[in-house]
C-alpha positions as CSV (number, residue, x, y, z in Angstrom):
1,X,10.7,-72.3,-146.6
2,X,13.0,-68.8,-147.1
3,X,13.6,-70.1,-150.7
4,X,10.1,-70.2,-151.2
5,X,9.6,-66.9,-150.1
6,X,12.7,-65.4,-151.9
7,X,11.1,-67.2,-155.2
8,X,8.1,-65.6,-154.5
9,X,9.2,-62.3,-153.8
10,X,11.6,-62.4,-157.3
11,X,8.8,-63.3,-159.4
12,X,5.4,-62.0,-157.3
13,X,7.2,-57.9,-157.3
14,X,7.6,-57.4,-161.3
15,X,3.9,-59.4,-161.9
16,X,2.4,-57.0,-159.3
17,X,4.4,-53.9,-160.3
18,X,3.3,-54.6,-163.9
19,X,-0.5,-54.8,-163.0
20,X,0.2,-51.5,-161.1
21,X,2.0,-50.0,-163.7
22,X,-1.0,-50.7,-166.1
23,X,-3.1,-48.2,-163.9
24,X,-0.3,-45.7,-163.0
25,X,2.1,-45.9,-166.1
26,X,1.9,-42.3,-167.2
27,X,1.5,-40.9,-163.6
28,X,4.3,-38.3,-162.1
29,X,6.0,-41.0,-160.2
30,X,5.4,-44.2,-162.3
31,X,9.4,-44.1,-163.0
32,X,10.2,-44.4,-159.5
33,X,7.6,-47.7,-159.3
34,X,8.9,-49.1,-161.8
35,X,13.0,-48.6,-160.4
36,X,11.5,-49.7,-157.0
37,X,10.0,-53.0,-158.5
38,X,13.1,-54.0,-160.3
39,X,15.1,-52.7,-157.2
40,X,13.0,-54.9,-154.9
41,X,13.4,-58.0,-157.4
42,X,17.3,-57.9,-157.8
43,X,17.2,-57.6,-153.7
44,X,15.4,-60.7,-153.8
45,X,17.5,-62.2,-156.5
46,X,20.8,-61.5,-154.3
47,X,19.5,-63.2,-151.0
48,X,18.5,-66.4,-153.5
49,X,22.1,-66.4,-154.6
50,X,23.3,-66.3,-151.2
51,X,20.9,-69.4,-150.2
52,X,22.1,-71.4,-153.5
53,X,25.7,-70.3,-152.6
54,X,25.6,-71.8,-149.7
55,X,23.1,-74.8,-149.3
56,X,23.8,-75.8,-153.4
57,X,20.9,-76.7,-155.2
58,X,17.3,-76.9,-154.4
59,X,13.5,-77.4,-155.2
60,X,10.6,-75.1,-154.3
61,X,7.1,-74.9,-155.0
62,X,6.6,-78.8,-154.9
63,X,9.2,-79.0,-157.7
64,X,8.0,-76.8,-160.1
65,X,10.8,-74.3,-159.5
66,X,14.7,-75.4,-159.6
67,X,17.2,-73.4,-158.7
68,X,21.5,-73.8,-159.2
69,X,24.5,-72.6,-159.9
70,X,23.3,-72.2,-163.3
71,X,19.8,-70.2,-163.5
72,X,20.6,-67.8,-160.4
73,X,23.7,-66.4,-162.0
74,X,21.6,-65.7,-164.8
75,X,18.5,-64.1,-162.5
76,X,21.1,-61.8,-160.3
77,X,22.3,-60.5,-164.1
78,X,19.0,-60.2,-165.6
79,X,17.0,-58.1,-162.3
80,X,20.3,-56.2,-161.7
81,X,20.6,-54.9,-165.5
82,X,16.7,-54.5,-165.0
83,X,17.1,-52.1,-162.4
84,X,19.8,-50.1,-163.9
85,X,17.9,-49.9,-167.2
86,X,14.9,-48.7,-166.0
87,X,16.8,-46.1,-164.1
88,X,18.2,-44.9,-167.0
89,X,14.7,-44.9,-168.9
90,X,13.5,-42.5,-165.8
91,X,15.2,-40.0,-167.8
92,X,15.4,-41.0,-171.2
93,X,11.7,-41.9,-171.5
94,X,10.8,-38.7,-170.0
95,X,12.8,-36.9,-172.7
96,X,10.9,-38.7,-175.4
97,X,7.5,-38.0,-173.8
98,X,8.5,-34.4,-174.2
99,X,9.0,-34.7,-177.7
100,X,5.9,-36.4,-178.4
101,X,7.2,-39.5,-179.6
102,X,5.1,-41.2,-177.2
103,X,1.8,-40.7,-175.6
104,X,-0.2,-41.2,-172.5
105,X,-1.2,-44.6,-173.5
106,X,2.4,-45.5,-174.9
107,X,3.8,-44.8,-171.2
108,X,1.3,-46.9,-169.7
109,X,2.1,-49.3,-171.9
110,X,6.0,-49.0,-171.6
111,X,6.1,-49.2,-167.7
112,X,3.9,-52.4,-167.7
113,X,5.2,-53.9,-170.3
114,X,8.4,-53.8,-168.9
115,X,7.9,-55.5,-165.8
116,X,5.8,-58.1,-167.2
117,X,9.3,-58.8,-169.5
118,X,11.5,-59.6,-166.7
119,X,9.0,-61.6,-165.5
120,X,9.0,-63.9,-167.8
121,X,12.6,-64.1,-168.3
122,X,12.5,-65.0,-164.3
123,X,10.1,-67.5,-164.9
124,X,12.0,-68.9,-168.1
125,X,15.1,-69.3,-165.6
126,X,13.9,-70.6,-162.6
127,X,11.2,-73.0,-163.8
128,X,11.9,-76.8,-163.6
129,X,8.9,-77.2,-166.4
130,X,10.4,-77.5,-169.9
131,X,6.7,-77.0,-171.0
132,X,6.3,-73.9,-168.6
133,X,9.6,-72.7,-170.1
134,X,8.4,-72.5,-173.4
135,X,5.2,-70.8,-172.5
136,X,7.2,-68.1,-170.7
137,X,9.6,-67.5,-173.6
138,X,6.5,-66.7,-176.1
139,X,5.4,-64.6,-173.1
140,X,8.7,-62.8,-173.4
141,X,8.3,-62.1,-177.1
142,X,4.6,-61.1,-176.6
143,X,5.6,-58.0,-174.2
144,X,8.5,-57.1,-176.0
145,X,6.6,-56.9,-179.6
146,X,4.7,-53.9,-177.8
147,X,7.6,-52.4,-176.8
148,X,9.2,-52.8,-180.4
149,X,6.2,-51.1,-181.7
150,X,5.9,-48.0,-179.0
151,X,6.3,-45.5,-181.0
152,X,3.8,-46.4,-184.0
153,X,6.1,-45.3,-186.5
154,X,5.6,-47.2,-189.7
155,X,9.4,-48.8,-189.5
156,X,8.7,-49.5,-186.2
157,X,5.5,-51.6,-186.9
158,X,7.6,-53.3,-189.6
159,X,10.0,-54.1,-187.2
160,X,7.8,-55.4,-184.7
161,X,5.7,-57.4,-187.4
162,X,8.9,-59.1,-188.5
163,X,10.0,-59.8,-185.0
164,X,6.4,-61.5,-183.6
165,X,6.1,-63.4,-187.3
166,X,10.0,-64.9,-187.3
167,X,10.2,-65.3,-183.6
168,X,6.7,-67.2,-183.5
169,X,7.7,-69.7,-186.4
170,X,10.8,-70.3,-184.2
171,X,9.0,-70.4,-181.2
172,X,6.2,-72.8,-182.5
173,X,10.0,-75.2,-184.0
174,X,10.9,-75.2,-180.1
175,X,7.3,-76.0,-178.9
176,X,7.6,-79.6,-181.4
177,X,11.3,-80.5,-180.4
178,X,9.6,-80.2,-176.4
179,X,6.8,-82.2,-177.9
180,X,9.5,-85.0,-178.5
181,X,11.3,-84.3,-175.4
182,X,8.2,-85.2,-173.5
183,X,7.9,-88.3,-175.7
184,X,11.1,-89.8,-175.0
185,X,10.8,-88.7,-171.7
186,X,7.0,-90.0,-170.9
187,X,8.7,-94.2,-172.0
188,X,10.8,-94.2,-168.7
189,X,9.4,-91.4,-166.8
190,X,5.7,-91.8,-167.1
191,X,2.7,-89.6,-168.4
192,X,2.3,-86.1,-166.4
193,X,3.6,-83.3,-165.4
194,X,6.8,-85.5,-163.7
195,X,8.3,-86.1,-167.5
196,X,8.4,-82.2,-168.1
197,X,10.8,-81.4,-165.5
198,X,14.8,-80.4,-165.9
199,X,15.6,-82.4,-162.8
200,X,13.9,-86.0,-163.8
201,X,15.3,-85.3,-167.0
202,X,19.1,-85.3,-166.4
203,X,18.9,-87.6,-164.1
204,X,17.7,-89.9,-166.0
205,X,19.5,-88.4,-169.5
206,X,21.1,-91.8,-170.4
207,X,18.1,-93.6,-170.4
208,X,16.0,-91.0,-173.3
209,X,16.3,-92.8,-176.9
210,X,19.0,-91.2,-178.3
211,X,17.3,-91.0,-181.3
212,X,14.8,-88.9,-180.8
213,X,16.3,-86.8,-178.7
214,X,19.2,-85.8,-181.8
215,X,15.6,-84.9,-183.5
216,X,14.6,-83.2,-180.8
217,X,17.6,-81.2,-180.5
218,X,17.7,-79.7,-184.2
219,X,13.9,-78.1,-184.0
220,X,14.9,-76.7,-180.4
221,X,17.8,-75.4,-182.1
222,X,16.1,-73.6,-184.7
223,X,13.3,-72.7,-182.3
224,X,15.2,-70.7,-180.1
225,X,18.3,-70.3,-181.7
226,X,16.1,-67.8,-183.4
227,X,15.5,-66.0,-180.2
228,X,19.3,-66.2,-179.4
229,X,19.8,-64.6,-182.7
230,X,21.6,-66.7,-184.6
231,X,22.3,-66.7,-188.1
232,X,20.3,-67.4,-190.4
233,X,17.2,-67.0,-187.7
234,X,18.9,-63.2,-187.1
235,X,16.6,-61.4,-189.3
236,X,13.9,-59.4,-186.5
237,X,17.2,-58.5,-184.3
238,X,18.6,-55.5,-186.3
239,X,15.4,-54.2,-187.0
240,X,13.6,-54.6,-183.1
241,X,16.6,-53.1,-181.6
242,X,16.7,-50.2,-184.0
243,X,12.8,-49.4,-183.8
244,X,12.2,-49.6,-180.1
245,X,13.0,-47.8,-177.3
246,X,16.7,-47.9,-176.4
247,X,16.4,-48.9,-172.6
248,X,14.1,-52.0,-174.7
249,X,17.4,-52.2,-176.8
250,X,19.5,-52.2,-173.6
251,X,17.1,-55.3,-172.3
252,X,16.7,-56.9,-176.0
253,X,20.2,-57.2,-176.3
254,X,21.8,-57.8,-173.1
255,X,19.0,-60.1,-171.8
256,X,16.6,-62.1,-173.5
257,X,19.1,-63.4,-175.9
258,X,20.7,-64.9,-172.6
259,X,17.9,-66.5,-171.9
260,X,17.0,-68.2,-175.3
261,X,21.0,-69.6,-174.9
262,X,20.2,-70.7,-171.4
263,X,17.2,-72.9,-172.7
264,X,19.8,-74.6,-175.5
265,X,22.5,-75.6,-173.0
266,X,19.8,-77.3,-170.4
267,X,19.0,-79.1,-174.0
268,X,22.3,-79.7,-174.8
269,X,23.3,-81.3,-171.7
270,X,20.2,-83.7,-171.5
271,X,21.4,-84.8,-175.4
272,X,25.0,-85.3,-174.7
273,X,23.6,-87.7,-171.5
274,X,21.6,-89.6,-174.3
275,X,23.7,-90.0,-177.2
276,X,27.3,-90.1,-175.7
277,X,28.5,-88.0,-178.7
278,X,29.3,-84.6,-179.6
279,X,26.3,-84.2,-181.8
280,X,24.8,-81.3,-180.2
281,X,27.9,-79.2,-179.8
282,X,28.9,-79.5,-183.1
283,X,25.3,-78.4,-184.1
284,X,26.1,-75.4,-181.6
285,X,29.6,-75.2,-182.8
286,X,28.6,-74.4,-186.7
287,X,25.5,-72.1,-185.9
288,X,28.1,-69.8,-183.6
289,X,30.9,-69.6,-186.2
290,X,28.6,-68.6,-188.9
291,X,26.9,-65.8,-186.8
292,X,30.3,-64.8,-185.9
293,X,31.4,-64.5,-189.1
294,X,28.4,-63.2,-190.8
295,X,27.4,-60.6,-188.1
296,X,31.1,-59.6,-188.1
297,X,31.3,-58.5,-192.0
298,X,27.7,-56.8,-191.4
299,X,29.1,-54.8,-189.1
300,X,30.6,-52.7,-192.1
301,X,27.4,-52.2,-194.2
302,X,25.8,-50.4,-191.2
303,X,24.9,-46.3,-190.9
304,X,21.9,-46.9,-188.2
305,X,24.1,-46.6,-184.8
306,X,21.8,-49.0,-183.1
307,X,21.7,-51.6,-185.9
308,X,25.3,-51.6,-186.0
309,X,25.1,-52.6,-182.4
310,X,22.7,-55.2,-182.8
311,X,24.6,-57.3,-185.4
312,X,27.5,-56.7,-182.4
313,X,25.4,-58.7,-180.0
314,X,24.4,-61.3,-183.0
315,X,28.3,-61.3,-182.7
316,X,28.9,-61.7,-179.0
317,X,26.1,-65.0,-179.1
318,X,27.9,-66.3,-181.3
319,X,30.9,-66.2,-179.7
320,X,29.2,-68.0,-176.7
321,X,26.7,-70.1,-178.7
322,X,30.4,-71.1,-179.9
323,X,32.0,-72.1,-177.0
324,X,29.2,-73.8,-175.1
325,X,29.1,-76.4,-178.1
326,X,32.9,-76.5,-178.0
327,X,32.4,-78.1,-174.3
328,X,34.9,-78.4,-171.6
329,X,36.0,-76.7,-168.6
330,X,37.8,-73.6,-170.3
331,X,35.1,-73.2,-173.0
332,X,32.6,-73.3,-170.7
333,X,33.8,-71.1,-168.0
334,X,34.2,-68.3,-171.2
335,X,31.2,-68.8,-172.6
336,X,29.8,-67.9,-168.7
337,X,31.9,-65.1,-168.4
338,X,31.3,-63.8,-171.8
339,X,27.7,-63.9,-171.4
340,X,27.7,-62.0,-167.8
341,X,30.5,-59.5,-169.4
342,X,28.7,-59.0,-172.9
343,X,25.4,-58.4,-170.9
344,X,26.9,-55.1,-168.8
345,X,28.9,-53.6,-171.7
346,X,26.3,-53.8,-174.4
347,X,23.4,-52.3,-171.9
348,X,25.8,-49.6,-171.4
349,X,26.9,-49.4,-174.6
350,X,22.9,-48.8,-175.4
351,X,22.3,-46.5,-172.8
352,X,24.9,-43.9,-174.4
353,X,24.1,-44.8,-177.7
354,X,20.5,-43.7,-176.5
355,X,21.6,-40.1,-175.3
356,X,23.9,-39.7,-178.4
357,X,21.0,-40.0,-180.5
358,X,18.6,-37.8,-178.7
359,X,21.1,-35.1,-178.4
360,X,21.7,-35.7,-182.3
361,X,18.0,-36.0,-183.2
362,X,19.6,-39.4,-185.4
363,X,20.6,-42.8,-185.2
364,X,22.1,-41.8,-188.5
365,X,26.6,-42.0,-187.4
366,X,27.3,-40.0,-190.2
367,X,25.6,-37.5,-188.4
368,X,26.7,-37.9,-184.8
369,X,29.4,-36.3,-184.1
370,X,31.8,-34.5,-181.2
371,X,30.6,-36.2,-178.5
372,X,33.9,-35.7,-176.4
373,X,33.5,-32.1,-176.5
374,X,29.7,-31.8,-176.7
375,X,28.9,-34.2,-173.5
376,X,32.4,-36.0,-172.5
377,X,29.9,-38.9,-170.3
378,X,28.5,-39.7,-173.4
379,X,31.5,-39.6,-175.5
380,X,33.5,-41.8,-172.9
381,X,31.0,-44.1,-172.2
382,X,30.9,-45.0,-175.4
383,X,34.4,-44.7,-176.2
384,X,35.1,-47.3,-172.8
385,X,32.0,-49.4,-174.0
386,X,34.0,-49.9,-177.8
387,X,36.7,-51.0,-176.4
388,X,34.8,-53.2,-173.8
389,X,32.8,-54.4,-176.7
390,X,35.4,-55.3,-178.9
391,X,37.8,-57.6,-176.5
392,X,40.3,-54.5,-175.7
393,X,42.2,-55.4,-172.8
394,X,42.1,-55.4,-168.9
395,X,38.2,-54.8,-170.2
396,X,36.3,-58.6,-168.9
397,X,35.3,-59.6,-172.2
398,X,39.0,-59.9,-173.1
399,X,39.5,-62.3,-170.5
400,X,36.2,-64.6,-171.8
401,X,37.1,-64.2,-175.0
402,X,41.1,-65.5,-174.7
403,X,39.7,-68.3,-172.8
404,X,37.4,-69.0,-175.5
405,X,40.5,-68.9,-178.0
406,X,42.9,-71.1,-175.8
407,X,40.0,-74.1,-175.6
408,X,39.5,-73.4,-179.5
409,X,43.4,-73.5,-180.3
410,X,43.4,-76.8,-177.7
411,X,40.0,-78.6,-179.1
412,X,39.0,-77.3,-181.9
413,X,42.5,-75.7,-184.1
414,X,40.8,-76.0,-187.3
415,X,38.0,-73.2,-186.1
416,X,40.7,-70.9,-184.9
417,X,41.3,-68.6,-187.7
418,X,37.5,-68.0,-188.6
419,X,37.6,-67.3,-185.0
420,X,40.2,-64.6,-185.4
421,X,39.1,-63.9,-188.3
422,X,35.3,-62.9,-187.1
423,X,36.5,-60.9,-183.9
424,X,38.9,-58.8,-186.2
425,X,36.7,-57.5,-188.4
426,X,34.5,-56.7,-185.4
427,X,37.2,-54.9,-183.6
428,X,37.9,-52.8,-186.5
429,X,34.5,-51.7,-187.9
430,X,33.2,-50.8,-184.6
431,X,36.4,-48.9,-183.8
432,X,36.0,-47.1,-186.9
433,X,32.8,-45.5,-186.4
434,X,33.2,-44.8,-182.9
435,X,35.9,-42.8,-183.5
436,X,34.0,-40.6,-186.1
437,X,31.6,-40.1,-183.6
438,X,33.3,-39.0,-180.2
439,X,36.2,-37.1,-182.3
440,X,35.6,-34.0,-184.3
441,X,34.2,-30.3,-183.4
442,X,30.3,-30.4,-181.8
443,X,27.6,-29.6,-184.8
444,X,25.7,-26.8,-184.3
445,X,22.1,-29.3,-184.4
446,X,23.7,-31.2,-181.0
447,X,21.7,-30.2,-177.7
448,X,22.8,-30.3,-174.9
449,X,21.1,-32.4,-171.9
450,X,21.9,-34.0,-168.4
451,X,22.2,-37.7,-168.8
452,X,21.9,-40.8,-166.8
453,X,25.3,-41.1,-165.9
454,X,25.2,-43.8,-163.0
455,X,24.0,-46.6,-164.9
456,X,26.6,-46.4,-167.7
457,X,29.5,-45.9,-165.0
458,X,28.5,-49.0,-163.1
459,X,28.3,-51.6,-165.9
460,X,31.4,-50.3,-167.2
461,X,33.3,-50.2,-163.2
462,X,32.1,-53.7,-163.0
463,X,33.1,-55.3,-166.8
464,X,36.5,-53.3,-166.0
465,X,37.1,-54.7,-162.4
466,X,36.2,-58.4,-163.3
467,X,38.8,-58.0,-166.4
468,X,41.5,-57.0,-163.6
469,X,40.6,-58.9,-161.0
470,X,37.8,-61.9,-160.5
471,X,36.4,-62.1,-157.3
472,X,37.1,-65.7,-155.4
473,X,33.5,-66.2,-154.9
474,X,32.2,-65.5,-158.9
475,X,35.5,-68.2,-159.9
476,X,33.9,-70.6,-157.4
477,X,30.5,-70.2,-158.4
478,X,31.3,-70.3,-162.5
479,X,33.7,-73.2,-161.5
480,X,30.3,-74.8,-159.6
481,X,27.9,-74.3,-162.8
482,X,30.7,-75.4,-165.2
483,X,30.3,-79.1,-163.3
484,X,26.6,-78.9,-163.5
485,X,27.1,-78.6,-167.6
486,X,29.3,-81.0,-168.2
């Protein structure tokens, strides 16, 4: 009965604060709303950890909601980076009001739309529907196109045209591979609602025709590999995270692509329990190594700050879409870590990337420039999010990525120096324009402005103390969800 109530609560508080915010949006203290809605939801995402931690898995809402090792890590991350985003946008959207970038209406708009977003990322986690899941995922893209398009400028209704078009052909891919889900599922499970649902499904996982479940599992790939941002299906990435808001950046990037991965490896799992072969996570194996690779090399090409960190996170997916195909217990527990590390940095990295450019007037890097002397936050936080970013060590992502590298030199040698490869060109074309930008004298066009300092110092404290130490209880729990994947 409390994990009804804790469901409730971490889904009922950013529907209602959204309908609120649809009212109140633009109002003096609409900010505050929307950091006490997300507050309230990661509240109510932390005691449901604690109930999962404790008592293991469980059912709620006459088994339309499941909830495990698995889907709560990911709901803690996604209302916790919630929070701190929208405390950061307290400022920054407030800033860009002033300037007249965006309007009553826009605000309304913005605040709304961003609660109904993690909503139905919360939904596409904790739902036991593989139908439901797919209806919240176009939800998802639905909020977020308005976001894209907030400002109205004519690159940002490109961008968001480009994102709704490519994302909706993947989405409609995913919608046919559940279509034949349901009907291998619907031979041994029966018609209704009961063959939709992720627990009926593994359980019975050996008995699905192989067949068409290998079918099923290349249009789910394409469908929302395309969300995850995989390459070829990268296209509307670059180009939404550049155009939109940065705190929509911060939640683009370090979010929803989490999810769209989380809906492959329940697929995954359900196909390796049919077919008895690696078929999947090779599928998973060649999609990663190609976005790591390709994202990698675009990294040079880039002069838009924020695109440049986009094709970094097209990166980073890769790295995990890698290793959850690669399987096993060390792949698997990196893959975890890297999403839950990659998730913190890059919000962070997008939150000073957001006050470089307002203080600039550009996303342009050519044109950013002394940010250690002109505002040293900024110019640390992005300075300690680079290096983050970019595998430095005792930084987390390190850790997940040599894990990554061990089970690839153990599994999978013959992948290892594209691997390499990939996440050395990374290091060094983000390290090369970061530099240019914190170094140098401060340009007479840089204003100065207070910043949101908190959120940036957080996410990094907490990607920097997991690289030095992991806590007992996030080993255990990983360890837990690395069982329920196998």
């Amino acid at each position: 009965m409390q994990s009804s109530m804790m469901l409730l609560v971490l889904l009922g508080v950013p529907l209602f604060a959204a309908a609120v915010l649809a009212f109140v949006g633009d109002r003096r203290l609409a900010p505050e709303v929307n950091i006490a809605g997300s507050a309230a939801t990661f509240a109510a995402g932390l005691g449901l950890a604690l109930e999962v931690y404790e008592q293991g898995p469980m059912l709620a809402g006459g088994k339309f909601f499941f909830v495990d090792a698995f889907n709560i890590y990911l709901a803690v991350l996604t209302s916790f980076v919630s929070m701190t985003t929208a405390i950061f946008s307290r400022r920054y959207m407030r800033r860009e009001r002033e300037h007249g970038r965006v309007g009553h209406i826009g605000m309304r708009f913005y605040h709304a739309m961003f609660q109904l977003f993690i909503f139905a990322m919360l939904l596409c986690l904790l739902t036991n529907n593989i139908g439901v899941l797919w209806i919240a995922m176009e939800l998802a893209t639905l909020s977020t196109v308005l976001l894209v398009s907030l400002y109205r400028t004519p690159t940002a209704i490109e961008a968001a045209w480009k994102y709704f078009i490519l994302c909706g052909v993947g989405i409609a891919q995913a919608l046919f591979g559940t279509v034949l889900l349901y009907f291998a599922a619907e031979k041994v499970l029966g018609e209704g609602g009961e063959s939709l649902l992720w627990t009926n499904l593994s359980q019975m996982s050996d008995k699905l025709e192989p067949t068409v479940l290998s079918l099923a599992f290349v249009f789910l790939m394409v469908g929302y590999g395309t969300k995850v941002g995989l390459v070829p299906l990268h296209n509307w990435l670059p180009d939404a995270h550049s155009e939109g808001p940065t705190p929509i950046s911060a939640v683009l990037s370090g979010l929803l692509l989490n999810i769209a991965l989380y809906a492959l490896v329940r697929c995954k799992v359900l196909v390796d329990g049919s077919t008895h072969t690696h078929y999947a996570g090779n599928i998973m194996m060649g999609f990663g190594i190609v976005s790591i690779l390709v994202a990698s090399f675009s990294l040079l090409r880039q002069k838009d700050i924020k695109r440049m960190f986009s094709y970094s996170s097209i990166e980073h997916m890769g790295i995990a879409t890698f290793a959850f195909g690669l399987g096993g217990p060390i792949a698997t527990f990196g893959a975890l870590l890297h999403m839950l590390m990659h998730s913190l940095a890059k919000s962070s990295i997008f939150f000073t990337v957001g006050h470089a450019s307002q203080m600039h007037r550009t996303q342009e890097m050519d044109k950013i420039r002394g940010l250690f002397k002109g505002n040293p936050l900024v110019g640390w936080g992005l300075m300690f999010g680079a290096m983050a970013i970019v595998g430095m060590p005792p930084f987390g992502i390190f850790t997940s990525e040599f894990l990554i590298l061990t089970a690839t030199m153990k599994d999978a040698p013959l992948m290892t120096p594209f691997l390499l490869l990939g996440l050395g060109v990374a290091f060094a074309a983000i390290f090369r324009r970061v530099q240019q930008m914190v170094a140098g004298e401060v340009p007479e066009y840089q204003k100065p402005m207070k910043v949101a300092h908190v959120p940036v110092m957080l996410h990094m404290a907490l990607v920097l103390a997991i690289g030095i130490y992991l806590p007992d209880f996030l080993s255990r729990w990983f360890h837990t969800a690395v069982e329920l994947l196998k």
